[in-house]
C-alpha positions as CSV (number, residue, x, y, z in Angstrom):
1,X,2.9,49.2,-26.2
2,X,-1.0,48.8,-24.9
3,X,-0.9,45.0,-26.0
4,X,2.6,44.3,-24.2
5,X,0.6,46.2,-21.0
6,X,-2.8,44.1,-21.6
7,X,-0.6,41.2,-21.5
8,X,1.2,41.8,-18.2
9,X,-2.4,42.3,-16.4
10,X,-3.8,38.9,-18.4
11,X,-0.8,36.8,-16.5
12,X,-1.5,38.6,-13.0
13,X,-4.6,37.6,-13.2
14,X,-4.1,34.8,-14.3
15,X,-1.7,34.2,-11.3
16,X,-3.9,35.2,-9.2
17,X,-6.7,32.7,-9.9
18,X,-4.3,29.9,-9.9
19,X,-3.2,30.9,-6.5
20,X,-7.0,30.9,-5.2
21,X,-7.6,27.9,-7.0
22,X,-4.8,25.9,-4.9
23,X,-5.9,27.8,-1.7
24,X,-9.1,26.3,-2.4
25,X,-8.0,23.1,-3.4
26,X,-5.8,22.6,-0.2
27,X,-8.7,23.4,2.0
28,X,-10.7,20.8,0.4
29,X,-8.0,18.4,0.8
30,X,-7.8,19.4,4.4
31,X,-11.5,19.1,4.8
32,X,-11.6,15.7,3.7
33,X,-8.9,14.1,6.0
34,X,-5.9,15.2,4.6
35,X,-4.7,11.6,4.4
36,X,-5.5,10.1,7.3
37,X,-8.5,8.0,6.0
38,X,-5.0,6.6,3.4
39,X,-3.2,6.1,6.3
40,X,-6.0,4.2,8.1
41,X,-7.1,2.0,4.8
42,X,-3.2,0.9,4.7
43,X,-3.0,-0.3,8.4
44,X,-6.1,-1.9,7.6
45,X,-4.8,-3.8,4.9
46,X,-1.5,-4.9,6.5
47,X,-3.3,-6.2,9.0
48,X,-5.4,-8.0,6.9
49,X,-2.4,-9.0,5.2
50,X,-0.8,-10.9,7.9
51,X,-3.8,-12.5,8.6
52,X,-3.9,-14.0,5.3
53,X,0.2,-15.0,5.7
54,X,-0.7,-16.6,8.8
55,X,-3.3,-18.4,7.4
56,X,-1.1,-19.7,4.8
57,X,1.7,-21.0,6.4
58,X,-0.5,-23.1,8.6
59,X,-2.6,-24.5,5.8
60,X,1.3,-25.5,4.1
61,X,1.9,-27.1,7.5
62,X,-0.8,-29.4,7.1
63,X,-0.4,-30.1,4.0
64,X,3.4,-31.2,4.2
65,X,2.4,-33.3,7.4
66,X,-0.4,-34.6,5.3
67,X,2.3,-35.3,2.0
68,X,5.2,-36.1,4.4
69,X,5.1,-39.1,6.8
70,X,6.8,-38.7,10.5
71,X,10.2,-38.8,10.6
72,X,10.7,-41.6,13.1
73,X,14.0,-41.2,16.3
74,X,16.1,-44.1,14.8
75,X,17.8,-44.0,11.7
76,X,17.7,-46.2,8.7
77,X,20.5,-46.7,6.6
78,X,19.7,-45.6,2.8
79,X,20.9,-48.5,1.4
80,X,20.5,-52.6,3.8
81,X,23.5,-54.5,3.0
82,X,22.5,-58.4,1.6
């Protein structure tokens, strides 16, 4: 009966130190920024992002103006008859 007793008051207290353990660990987390500074560093990189898109798409402009002559206003049949 004692070691069925013993055992009860080893899980309490082992309760209870888990219990301080995530008090602690939420203040920390809280203390830190909570996730703000995440929040921050993910705006940052979408803008950064469409800076880099924006980028691109005019870079592939130039290049297919570069690859592609002008189109000119009149048309010209595919194939000239003989």
């Amino acid at each position: 009966m004692s070691g069925e007793h013993s055992g009860r008051w080893i899980a309490i207290l082992a309760l209870l130190i888990s219990l301080i353990a995530l008090g602690t660990s939420i203040l920390a987390y809280r203390e830190a920024g909570g996730g703000r500074a995440l929040r921050e560093q993910v705006q940052t990189l979408q803008g950064a992002l469409e800076t880099v898109r924006k980028e691109t798409a005019d870079t592939l402009a130039r290049i297919e103006r570069a690859v592609r002559p002008p189109e000119k206003s009149e048309t010209v049949p595919a194939q000239s008859k003989r």
